[in-house]
C-alpha positions in Angstrom: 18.1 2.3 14.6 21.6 1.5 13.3 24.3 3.3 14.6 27.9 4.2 13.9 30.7 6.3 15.9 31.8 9.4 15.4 33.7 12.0 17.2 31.1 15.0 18.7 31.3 18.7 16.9 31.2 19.8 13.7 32.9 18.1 10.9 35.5 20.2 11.0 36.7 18.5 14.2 36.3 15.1 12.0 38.5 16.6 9.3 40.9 17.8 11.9 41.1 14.1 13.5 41.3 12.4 10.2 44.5 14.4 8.8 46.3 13.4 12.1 45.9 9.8 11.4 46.8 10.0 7.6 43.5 9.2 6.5 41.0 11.5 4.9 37.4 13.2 6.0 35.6 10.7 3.6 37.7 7.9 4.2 36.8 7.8 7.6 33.1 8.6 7.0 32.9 6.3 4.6 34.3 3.5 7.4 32.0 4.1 9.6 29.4 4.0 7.7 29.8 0.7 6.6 28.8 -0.6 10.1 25.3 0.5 9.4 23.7 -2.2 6.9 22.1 -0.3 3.4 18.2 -1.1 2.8 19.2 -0.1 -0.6 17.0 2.6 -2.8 17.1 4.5 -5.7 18.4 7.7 -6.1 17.2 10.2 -8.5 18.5 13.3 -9.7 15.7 15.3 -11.3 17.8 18.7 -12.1 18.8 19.5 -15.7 18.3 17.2 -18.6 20.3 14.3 -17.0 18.5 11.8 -14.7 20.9 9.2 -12.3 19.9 6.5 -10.4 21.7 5.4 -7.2 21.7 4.0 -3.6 21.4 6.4 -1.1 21.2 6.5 2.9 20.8 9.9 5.2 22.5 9.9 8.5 22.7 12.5 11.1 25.7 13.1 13.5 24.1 13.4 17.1 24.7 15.1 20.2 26.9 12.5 21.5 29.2 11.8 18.5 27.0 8.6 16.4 25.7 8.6 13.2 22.7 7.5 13.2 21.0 6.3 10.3 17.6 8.0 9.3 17.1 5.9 6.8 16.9 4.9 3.2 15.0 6.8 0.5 14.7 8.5 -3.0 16.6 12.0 -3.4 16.1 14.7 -5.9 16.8 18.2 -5.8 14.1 20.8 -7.4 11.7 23.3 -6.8 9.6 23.7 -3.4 6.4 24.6 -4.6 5.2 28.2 -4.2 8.7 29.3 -4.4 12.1 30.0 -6.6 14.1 28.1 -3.8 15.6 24.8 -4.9 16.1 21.6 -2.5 17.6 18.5 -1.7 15.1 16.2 -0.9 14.9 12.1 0.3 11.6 10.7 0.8 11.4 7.3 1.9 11.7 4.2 0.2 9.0 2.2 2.4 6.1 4.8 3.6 6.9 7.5 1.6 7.6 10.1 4.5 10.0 12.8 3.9 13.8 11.6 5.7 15.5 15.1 5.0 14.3 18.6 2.9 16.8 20.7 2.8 17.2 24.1 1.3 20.3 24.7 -1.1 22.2 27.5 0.0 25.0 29.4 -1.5 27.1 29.1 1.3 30.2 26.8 1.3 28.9 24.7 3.8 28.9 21.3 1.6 31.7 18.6 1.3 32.3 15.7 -1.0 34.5 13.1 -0.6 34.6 9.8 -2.3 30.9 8.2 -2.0 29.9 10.9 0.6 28.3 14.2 0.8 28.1 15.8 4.0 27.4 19.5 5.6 26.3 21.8 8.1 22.5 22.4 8.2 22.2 26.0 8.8 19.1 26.2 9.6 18.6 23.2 11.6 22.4 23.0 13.6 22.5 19.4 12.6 25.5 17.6 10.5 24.0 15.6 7.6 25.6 13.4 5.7 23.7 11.3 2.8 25.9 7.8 1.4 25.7 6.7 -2.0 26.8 3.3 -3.1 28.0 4.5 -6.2 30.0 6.8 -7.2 28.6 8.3 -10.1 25.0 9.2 -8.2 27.2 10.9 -5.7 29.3 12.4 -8.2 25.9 13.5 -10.4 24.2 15.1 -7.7 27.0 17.3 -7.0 27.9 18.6 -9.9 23.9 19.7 -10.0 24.2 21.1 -5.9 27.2 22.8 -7.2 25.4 24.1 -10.4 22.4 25.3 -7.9 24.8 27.4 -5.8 26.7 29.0 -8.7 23.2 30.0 -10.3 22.1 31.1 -6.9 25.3 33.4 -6.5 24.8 35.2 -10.3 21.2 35.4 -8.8 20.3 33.7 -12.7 18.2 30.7 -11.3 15.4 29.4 -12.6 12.6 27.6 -12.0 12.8 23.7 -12.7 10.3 22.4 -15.1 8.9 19.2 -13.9 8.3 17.7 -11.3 8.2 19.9 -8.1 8.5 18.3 -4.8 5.9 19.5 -2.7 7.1 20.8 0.9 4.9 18.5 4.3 2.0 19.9 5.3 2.3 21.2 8.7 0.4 18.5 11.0 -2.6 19.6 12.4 -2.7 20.2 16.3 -5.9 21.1 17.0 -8.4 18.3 17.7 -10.8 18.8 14.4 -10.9 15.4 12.5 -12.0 17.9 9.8 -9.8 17.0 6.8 -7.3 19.1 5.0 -9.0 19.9 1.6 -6.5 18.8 -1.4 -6.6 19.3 -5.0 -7.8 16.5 -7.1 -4.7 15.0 -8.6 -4.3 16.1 -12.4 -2.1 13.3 -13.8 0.5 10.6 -13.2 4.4 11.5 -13.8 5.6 9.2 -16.4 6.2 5.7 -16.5 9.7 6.0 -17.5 12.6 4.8 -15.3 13.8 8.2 -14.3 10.5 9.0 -13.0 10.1 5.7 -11.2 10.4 6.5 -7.5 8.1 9.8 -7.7 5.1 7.6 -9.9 5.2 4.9 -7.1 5.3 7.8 -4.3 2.3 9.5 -6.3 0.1 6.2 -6.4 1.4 5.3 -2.9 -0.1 8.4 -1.9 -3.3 9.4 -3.8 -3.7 5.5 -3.9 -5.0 5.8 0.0 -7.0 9.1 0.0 -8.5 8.9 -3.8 -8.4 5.7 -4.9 -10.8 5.6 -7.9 -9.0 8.8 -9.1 -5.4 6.8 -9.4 -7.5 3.8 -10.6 -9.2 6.1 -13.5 -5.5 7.6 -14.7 -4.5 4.7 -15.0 -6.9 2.9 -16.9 -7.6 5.7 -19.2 -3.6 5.5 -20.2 -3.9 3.2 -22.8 -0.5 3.4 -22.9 0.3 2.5 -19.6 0.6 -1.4 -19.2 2.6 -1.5 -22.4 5.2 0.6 -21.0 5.2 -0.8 -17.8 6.1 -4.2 -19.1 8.4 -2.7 -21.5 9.9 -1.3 -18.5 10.2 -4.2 -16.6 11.7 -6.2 -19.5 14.8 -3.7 -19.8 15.2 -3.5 -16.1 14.9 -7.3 -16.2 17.5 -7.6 -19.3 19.7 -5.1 -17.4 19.4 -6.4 -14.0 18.6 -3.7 -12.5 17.6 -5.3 -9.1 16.6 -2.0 -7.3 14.1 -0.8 -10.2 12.7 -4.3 -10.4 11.8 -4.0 -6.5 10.3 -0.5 -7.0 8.2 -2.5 -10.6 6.9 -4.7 -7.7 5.6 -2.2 -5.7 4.2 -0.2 -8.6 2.5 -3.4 -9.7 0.9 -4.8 -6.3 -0.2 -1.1 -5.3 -2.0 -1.4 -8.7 -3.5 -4.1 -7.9 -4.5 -2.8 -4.6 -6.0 -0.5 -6.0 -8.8 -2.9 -6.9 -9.7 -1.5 -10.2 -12.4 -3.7 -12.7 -11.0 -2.0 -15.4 -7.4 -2.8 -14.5 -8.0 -6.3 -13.6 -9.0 -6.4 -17.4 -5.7 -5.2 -18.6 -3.3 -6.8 -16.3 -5.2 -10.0 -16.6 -5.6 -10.2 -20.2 -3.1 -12.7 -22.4 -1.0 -9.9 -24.0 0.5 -8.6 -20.0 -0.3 -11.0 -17.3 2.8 -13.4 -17.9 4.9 -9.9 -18.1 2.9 -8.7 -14.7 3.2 -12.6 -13.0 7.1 -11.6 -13.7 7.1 -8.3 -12.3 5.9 -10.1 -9.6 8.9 -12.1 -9.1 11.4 -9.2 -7.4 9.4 -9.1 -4.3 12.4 -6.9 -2.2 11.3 -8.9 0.9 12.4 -12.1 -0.8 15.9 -12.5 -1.1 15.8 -14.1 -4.5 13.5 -14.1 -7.3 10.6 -16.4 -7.9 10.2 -18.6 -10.5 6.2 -17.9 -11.1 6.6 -17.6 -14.9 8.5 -20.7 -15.0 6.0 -22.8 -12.9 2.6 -21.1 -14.1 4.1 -22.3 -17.7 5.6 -25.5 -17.4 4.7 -27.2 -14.4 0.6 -26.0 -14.4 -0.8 -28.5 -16.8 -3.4 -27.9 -19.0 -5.2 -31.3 -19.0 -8.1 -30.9 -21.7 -10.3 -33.8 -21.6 -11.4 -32.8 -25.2 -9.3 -30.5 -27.3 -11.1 -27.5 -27.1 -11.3 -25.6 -30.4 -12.5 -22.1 -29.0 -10.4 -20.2 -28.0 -11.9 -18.1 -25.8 -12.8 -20.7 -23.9 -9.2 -21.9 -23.7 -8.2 -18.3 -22.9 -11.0 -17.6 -19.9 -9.3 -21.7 -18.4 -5.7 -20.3 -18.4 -6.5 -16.9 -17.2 -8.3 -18.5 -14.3 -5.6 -20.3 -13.3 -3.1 -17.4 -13.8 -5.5 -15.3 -11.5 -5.8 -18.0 -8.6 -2.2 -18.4 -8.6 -1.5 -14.8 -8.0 -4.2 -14.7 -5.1 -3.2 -17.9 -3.6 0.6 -18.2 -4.3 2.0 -15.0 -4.9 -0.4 -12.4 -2.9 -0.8 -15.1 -0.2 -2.5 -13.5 3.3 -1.3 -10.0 1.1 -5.0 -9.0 -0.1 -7.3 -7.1 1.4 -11.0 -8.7 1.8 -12.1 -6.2 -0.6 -9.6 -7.5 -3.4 -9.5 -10.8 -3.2 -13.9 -10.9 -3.4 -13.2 -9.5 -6.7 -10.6 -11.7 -7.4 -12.9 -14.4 -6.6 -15.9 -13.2 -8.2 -13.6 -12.9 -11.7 -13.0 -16.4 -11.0 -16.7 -17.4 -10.4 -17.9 -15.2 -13.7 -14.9 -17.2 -16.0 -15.9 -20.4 -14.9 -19.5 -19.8 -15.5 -18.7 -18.2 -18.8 -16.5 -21.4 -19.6 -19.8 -24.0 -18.7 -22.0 -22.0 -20.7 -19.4 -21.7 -23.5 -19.0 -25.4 -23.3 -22.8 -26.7 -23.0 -23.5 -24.3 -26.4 -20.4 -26.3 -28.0 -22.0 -29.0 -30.1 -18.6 -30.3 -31.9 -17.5 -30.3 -28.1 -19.9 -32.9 -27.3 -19.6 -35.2 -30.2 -15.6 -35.8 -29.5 -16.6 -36.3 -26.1 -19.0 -39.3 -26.9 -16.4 -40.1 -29.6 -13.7 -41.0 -27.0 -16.2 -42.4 -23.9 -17.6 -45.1 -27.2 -13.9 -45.7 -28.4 -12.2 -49.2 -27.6 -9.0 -47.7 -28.0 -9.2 -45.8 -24.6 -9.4 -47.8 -21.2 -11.9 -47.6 -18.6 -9.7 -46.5 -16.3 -9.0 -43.4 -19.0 -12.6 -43.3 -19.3 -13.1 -42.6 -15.5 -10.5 -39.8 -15.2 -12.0 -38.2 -18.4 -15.5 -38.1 -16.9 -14.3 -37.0 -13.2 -12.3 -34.4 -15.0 -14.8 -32.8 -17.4 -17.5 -33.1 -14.5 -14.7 -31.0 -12.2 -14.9 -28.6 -14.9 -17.8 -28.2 -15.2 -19.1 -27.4 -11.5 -15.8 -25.1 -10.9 
C-alpha cells in the first residue's frame, strides 16, 4: 500500500503547521501526495444536470501520521437507496468494491484547497482526503457538496432522480451458504460517457451472478453497439485515454459474457473493426495496439480465385478477425467456456465457406481456367492448389 507522511491529529494540526512554514493546508497535502503513484480513474459527478469526469484517489490519515492510499475509484454523490440522505461515494476502479461512502452532513467539516478535498468523518473519527488530478472535477464536485449542505440546512432537499447508489450489503456471518435473494436487474444505465463508470460497474456486477440476464439487455438494445462504437470513436477523436480504458473493459466483460447473440453483433462487418479498436486501450498496456492497422494491412487476403460471393468473402474475413482476437488480443485471457464458442464460430464459418464454395459453379470454372492456362507457372500452379485445398479442409 503506498504511503505518504503526515503529521498525526486532525487537520487542524496540518493547517496549523503549514501557516508556520508559509505554505498552505493544500499545498502541503497536495506534496505529499505526489509520493503516492495515481492508478488513474474517472470521476463522475452524478448531482444536478452537469456530469464531470476526473481522476480521483481516497487516502486516509492514520494513527501514526501517513496517508495512506485506499485507492483509486469512481466518485459520485447521490441518493442512498431507501432514504432522503445524499452521499459521497468512490467505488473501485478494478473490483468494483466500495473505497469510501460517506454521508453529506451539514456540518462545516469539509475543506478545499487547490486539487484537494479533505475532512473530518464524523461518524467514523477518520481524516479523509480524496485527490483529483484536475482541477475542474475537484472544483465541480464541490460546488455540488456545497449545494447538498445548503439544501440540507433550508431542510428543501430532494431526492436525486437517477441513478441511486446502493449502500453494501452487510456481509453475512453466520455459516449458511444460503444466498442473499436479489432483485432481477431491470435495465442497464445508459451508454453515454457520463454514465460510463456505473454501466461497467452494473455489468461487472450482475455480469457474475446473472449472466444471461446482462447478456439479454444487451442484446435486445438494438441500439447498443452503435452507440458503443460511436462512443469509442469520440473518446478516440478526443483522446480521452481514461474512458478508452473503461471502453475496454466494457467491451471484454461483454465478451465474457459469452453471449451467441452478441457474438453476432460484435462480430458482424458493420462493428468488429470499431470493437478490434476498442480493443486497442488495454490499461495494462502502456501504449495502444495497432490491431486495426495489422488485421487490415498486414493480414492478406490471398484468394486463389476471385470470389464473387460475398458472403463467402464476408464469413473468410470474419474468421480471421475472430481468431485474431482469441489468439492475439485475448491471449491466455478467455475462459474455456468462451473460447469453445469462439472456436465452434470458427468451425461453423469454415464449413459454411466449403459448402458455399463446392455449390459455386462459376467458382470452379475459373479455377480450371487458371490450372489449364500457359500463362501461369507450375510453381503458381502448386501454391494455388495447396492453397485452395488449405481452404478447403479449415
Amino acid at each position: 500500500m503506498s504511503r505518504f507522511s503526515g503529521k498525526p491529529g486532525a487537520f487542524a494540526m496540518m493547517e496549523e503547521e503549514a501557516r508556520r512554514s508559509g505554505a498552505d493546508l493544500g499545498a502541503k497535502v497536495h506534496a505529499n501526495m505526489q509520493n503516492s503513484v495515481c492508478l488513474g480513474a474517472w470521476a463522475v459527478c452524478l448531482y444536478g444536470c452537469c456530469n464531470a469526469a476526473k481522476r480521483v484517489k481516497v487516502h486516509c490519515l492514520t494513527d501514526d501520521g501517513h496517508w495512506d492510499d485506499l485507492g483509486t475509484g469512481h466518485v459520485t454523490i447521490d441518493n442512498i437507496e431507501g432514504s432522503r440522505e445524499i452521499a459521497l461515494a468512490v467505488v473501485d476502479e478494478k473490483d468494483s468494491g466500495t473505497l469510501l461512502l460517506h454521508k453529506i452532513t451539514s456540518d462545516d467539516i469539509y475543506k478545499k484547497q487547490d486539487t484537494i478535498i479533505l475532512w473530518k468523518d464524523p461518524e467514523k473519527a477518520r481524516e479523509i482526503a480524496l485527490s483529483f488530478q484536475e482541477a475542474e472535477g475537484c472544483t465541480h464536485i464541490w460546488e455540488n457538496m456545497l449545494s447538498v449542505q445548503k439544501q440540507l440546512k433550508s431542510g428543501s432537499l430532494g431526492f436525486i432522480p437517477y441513478p441511486t447508489f446502493q449502500t453494501p450489503e452487510p456481509e453475512v456471518s453466520s455459516g449458511s451458504d444460503e444466498s442473499i435473494a436479489s432483485d432481477e436487474l431491470k435495465g442497464l444505465p445508459p451508454l453515454e460517457l457520463s454514465s460510463l463508470p456505473l454501466l461497467l460497474k452494473t455489468v461487472l456486477e450482475w455480469g457474475a451472478k446473472d449472466q444471461l440476464r446482462v447478456a439479454e439487455l444487451i442484446s435486445q438494445d438494438h441500439e447498443f453497439f452503435p452507440k458503443l462504437v460511436e462512443l469509442f470513436k469520440m473518446c478516440e477523436g478526443s483522446r480521452k485515454i481514461d474512458d478508452l480504458h473503461m471502453i475496454f473493459r466494457l467491451t471484454k466483460e461483454i465478451i465474457l459474457l459469452n453471449n451467441v447473440k452478441i457474438f453476432d453483433k460484435i462480430f458482424s462487418d458493420e462493428f468488429i473493426l470499431d470493437i478490434i479498436g476498442a480493443l486497442e486501450y488495454d490499461p495494462e498496456v502502456p501504449n495502444a495496439q495497432g490491431h486495426r492497422a495489422f488485421v487490415q494491412k498486414h493480414v492478406i487476403f490471398k484468394e486463389a480465385v476471385p470470389i464473387e460471393n460475398a458472403s463467402v468473402a464476408s464469413k473468410i474475413h470474419q474468421t480471421y478477425r475472430i481468431l485474431y482476437i482469441k489468439d492475439i488480443i485475448f491471449l491466455r485471457a478467455l475462459d474455456d467456456a468462451t473460447t469453445k464458442n469462439l472456436n465452434a464460430i470458427i468451425d461453423e464459418n469454415n464449413v459454411l465457406v466449403a459448402s458455399l464454395l463446392k455449390d459455386d459453379a462459376s467458382f470452379f470454372q475459373d479455377l480450371f481456367v487458371r490450372m489449364r492456362s500457359s500463362n501461369i507457372s507450375a510453381e503458381s500452379k502448386i501454391k494455388l492448389t495447396v492453397r485452395l485445398e488449405n481452404k478447403l479442409k479449415s
